[in-house]
C-alpha positions in Angstrom: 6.8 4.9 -139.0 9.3 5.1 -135.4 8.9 8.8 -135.2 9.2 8.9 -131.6 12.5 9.1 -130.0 12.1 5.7 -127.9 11.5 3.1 -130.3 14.8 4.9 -132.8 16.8 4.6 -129.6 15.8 0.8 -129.2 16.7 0.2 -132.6 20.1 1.5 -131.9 20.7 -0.9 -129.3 20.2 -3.9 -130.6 22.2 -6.3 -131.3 24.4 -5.8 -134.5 23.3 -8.4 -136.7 19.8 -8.2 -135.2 19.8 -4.2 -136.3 21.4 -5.5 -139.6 18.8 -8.1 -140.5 16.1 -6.0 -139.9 17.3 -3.0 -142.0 18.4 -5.7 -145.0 14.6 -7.0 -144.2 12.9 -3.5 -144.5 14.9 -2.7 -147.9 14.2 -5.5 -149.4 10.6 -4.6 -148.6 11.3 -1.5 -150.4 13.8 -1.9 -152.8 15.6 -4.4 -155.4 18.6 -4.9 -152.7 21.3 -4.7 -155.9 20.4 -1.7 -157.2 22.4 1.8 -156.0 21.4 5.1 -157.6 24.1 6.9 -158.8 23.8 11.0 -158.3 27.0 13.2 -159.1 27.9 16.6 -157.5 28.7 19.4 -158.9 29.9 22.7 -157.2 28.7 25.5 -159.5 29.7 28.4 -157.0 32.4 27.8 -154.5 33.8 29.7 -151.5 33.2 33.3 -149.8 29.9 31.6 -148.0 29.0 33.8 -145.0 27.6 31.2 -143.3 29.6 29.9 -140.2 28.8 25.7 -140.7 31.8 24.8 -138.4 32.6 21.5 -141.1 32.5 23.8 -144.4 35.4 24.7 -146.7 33.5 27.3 -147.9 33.0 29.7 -145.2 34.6 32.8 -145.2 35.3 32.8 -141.7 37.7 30.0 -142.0 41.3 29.6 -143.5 40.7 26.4 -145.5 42.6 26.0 -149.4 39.5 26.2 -151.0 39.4 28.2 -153.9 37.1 30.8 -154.7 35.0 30.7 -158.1 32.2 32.6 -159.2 29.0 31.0 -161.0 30.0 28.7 -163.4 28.7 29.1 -167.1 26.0 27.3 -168.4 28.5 25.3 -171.6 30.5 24.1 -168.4 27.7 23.2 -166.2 26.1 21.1 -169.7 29.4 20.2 -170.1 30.0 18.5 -166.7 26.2 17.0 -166.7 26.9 15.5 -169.9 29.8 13.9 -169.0 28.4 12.6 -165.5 25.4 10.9 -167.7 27.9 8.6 -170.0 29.5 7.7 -166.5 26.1 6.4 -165.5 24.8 9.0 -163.2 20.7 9.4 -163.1 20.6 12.7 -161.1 22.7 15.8 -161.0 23.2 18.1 -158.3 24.0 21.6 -158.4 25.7 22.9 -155.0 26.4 26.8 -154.4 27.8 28.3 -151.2 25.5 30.8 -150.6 23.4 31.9 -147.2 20.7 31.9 -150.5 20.7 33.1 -153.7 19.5 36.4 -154.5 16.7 36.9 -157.1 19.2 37.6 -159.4 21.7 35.2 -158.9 18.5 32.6 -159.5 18.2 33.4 -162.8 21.7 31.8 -164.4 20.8 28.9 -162.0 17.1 28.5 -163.5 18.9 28.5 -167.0 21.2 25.2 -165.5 18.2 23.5 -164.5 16.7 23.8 -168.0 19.5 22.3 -169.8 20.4 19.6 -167.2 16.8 18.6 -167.4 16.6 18.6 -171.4 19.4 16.1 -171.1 17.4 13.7 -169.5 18.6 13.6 -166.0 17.4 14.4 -162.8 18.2 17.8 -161.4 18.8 18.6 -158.0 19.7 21.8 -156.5 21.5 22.9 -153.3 21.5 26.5 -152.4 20.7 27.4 -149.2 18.0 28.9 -147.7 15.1 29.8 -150.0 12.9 33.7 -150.3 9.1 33.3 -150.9 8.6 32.5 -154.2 12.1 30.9 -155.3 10.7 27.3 -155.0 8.2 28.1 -157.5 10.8 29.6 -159.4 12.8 26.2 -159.5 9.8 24.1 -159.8 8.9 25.6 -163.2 12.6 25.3 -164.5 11.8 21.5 -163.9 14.0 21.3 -161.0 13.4 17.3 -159.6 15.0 17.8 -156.2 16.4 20.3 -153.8 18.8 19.8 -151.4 18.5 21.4 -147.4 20.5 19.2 -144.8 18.9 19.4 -141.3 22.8 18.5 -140.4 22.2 17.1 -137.0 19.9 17.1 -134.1 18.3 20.5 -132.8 20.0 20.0 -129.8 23.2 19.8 -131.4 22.7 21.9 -134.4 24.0 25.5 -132.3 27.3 24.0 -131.5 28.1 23.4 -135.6 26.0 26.5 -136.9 25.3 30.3 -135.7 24.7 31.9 -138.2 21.0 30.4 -139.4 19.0 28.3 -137.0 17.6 25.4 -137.2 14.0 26.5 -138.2 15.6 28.4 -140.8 16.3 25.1 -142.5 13.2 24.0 -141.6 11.4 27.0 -142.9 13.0 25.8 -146.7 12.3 22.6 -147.1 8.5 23.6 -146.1 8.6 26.5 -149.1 10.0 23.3 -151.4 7.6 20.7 -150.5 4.6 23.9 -151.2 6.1 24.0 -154.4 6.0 20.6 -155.1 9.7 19.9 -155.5 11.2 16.4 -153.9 13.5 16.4 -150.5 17.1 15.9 -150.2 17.8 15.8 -146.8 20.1 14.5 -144.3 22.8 14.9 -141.9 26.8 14.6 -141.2 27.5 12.5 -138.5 30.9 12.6 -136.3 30.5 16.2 -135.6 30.7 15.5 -132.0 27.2 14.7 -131.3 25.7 12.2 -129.0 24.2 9.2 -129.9 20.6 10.5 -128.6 21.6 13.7 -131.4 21.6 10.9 -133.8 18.0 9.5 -132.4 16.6 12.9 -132.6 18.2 13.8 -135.8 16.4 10.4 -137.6 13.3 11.0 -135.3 13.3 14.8 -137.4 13.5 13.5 -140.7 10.7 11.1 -140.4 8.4 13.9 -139.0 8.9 15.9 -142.0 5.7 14.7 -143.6 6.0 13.1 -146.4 9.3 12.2 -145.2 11.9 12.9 -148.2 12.3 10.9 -150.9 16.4 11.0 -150.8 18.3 10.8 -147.5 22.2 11.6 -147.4 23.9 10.1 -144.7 27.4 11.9 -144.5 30.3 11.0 -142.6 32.5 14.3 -141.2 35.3 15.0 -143.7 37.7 16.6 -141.5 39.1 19.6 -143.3 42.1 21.6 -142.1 41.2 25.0 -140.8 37.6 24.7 -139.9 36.4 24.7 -136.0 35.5 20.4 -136.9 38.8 19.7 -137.6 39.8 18.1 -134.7 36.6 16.6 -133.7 37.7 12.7 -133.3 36.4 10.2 -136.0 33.0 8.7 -135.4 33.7 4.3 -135.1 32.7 3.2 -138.3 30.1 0.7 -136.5 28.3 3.2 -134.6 28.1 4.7 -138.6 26.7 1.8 -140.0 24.1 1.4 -137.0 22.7 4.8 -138.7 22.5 4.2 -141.8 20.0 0.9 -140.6 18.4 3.0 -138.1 17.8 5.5 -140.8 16.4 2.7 -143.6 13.9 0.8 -141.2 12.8 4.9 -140.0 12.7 6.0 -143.5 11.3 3.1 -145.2 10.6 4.6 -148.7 13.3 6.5 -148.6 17.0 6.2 -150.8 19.5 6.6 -148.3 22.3 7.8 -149.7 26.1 7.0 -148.4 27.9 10.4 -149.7 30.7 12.9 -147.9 33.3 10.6 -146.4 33.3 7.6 -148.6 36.9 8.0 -150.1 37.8 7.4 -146.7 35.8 4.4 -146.3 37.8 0.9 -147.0 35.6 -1.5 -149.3 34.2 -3.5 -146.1 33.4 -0.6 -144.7 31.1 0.6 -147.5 29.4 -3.3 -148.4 28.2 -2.9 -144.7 26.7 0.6 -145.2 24.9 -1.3 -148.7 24.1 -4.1 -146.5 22.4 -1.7 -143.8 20.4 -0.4 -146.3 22.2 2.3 -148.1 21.0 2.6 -152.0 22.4 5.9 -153.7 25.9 6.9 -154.1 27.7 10.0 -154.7 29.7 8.9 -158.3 32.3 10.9 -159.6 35.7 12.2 -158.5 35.2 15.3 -156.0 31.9 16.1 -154.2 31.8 20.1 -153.6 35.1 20.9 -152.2 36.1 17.0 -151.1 37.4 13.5 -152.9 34.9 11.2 -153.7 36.5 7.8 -154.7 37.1 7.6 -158.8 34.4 6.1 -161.2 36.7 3.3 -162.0 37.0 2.6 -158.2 33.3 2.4 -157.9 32.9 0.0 -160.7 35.1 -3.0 -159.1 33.4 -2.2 -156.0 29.9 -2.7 -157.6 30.9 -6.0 -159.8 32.6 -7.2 -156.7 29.4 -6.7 -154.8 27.1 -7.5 -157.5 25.8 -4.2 -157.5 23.8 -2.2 -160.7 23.4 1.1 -161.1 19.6 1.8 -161.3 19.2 2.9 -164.9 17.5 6.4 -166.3 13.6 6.4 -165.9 11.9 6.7 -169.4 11.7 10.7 -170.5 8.6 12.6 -169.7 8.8 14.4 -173.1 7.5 11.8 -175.5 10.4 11.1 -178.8 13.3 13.0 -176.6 16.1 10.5 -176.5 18.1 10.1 -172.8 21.0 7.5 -174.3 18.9 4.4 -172.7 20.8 2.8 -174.8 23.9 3.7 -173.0 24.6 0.0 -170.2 23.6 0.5 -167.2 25.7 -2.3 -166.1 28.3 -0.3 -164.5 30.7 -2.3 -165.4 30.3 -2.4 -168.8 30.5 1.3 -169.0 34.2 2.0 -170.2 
């Protein structure tokens, strides 16, 4: 819709409540304007990455107090998907620090996607970058989504990342759109970059063609002992100019407020809904990182008026999701 540069950079300099009317007016276009998606995260292999992404916990260039673990088994995985589904989520992602999996370390992960599926949720995947033929792979296991972050804007991109480049990134999400899997992707903002990096960084998503169908907007969680650390915080207005920017961009898109939302006070995050935000990280730690408490999120939404948006209808005919578990999230106990 905007993808050129100019008319994103306009957008960013309107007028506050001029940008926020027109995102609230383009989601309502779009959207039922009460209704957030709930998605929880789930870190099934954590630590030893050897990637060098300066904000990650998980590299194993950096001194952070992550703790290693190995791939999680498959009762724990169930277990953890099982229990994010009574909580309300719809979709469930599956994170491993990885540069990519190998062919063999696909195989336990396949097996995940099968039985996270069979309970009636939507699966998502994050796993770095993808071989020929892994996509496929996933897309037969009945994975819904996979998850490939551009991060930032090109320009930007080599001061957070040297170890893949940005058409790396690239290069997967074009293998999981061939294979007919749906796009996460998004970016981290307060990583030091401009606000032109944020232009070009909205102006990329929209090129990617379809544009994808979930959008996380992160804020930088700034964890002792990698090279971000010390970048200074991004002003919380300039954040909620992005996510509008990034709704009236990505029209069709769920923009999703995720990393950094613990930190976020209340006001803070009713803005980022009112600027067009509709998906949520739900659940208490996202990867390596707090994520504010189910319980938290449930004032938040009755105080806001909020729903979660309930489980679609199964594709298997007679297979029962628990639709008859609320979807009011506050009636969920």
């Amino acid at each position: 819709m905007h993808h050129d540069t100019t008319a994103i950079a306009a957008l960013f300099e309107l007028p506050f409540n001029d940008l926020i009317h027109r995102a609230q007016t383009v989601h309502r276009n779009h959207f039922d304007p009460n209704e957030v998606q709930l998605s929880t995260l789930l870190s099934i292999k954590t630590g030893r990455c050897s990637e060098d992404c300066g904000y990650c916990s998980q590299s194993v260039r950096f001194h952070t107090d992550v703790e290693d673990q190995p791939l999680m088994a498959l009762n724990e995985v169930i277990e953890a998907a099982r229990a994010a589904k009574t909580k309300g989520a719809t979709r469930f992602c599956m994170g491993a620090a990885w540069r990519g999996p190998k062919d063999k370390d696909l195989v336990p992960v396949l097996e995940m996607v099968r039985a996270v599926r069979a309970l009636g949720l939507e699966t998502c995947a994050t796993l770095g970058l993808l071989h020929d033929g892994q996509a496929e792979q996933l897309a037969e296991a009945g994975l819904d989504y996979y998850n490939h972050n551009l991060d930032t804007s090109p320009e930007h991109y080599r001061h957070v990342i040297h170890t893949h480049s940005y058409q790396d990134r690239l290069d997967t999400l074009n293998k999981v759109r061939a294979a007919g899997i749906k796009l996460c992707c998004g970016g981290i903002m307060g990583m030091g970059e401009s606000r032109a990096d944020r232009v070009r960084f909205l102006a990329e998503l929209a090129a990617l063609d379809p544009p994808p169908e979930s959008v996380p907007i992160n804020l930088l969680v700034h964890i002792p002992g990698t090279p971000l650390a010390d970048k200074p915080a991004l002003d919380p207005i300039e954040f909620v100019r992005t996510i509008a920017c990034a709704r009236i961009v990505l029209p069709n898109s769920r923009v999703r407020l995720s990393a950094g939302r613990s930190q976020m006070p209340e006001s803070l995050q009713a803005l980022c809904f009112l600027a067009g935000a509709n998906s949520i990280f739900y659940g208490d730690k996202l990867l390596t990182t707090p994520n504010p408490e189910a319980d938290t999120d449930r004032k938040l939404f009755k105080k806001l008026g909020l729903r979660a948006l309930a489980l679609e209808t199964p594709s298997t005919p007679g297979e029962q999701t628990g639709l008859e578990v609320s979807t009011d999230l506050h009636a969920i106990k």
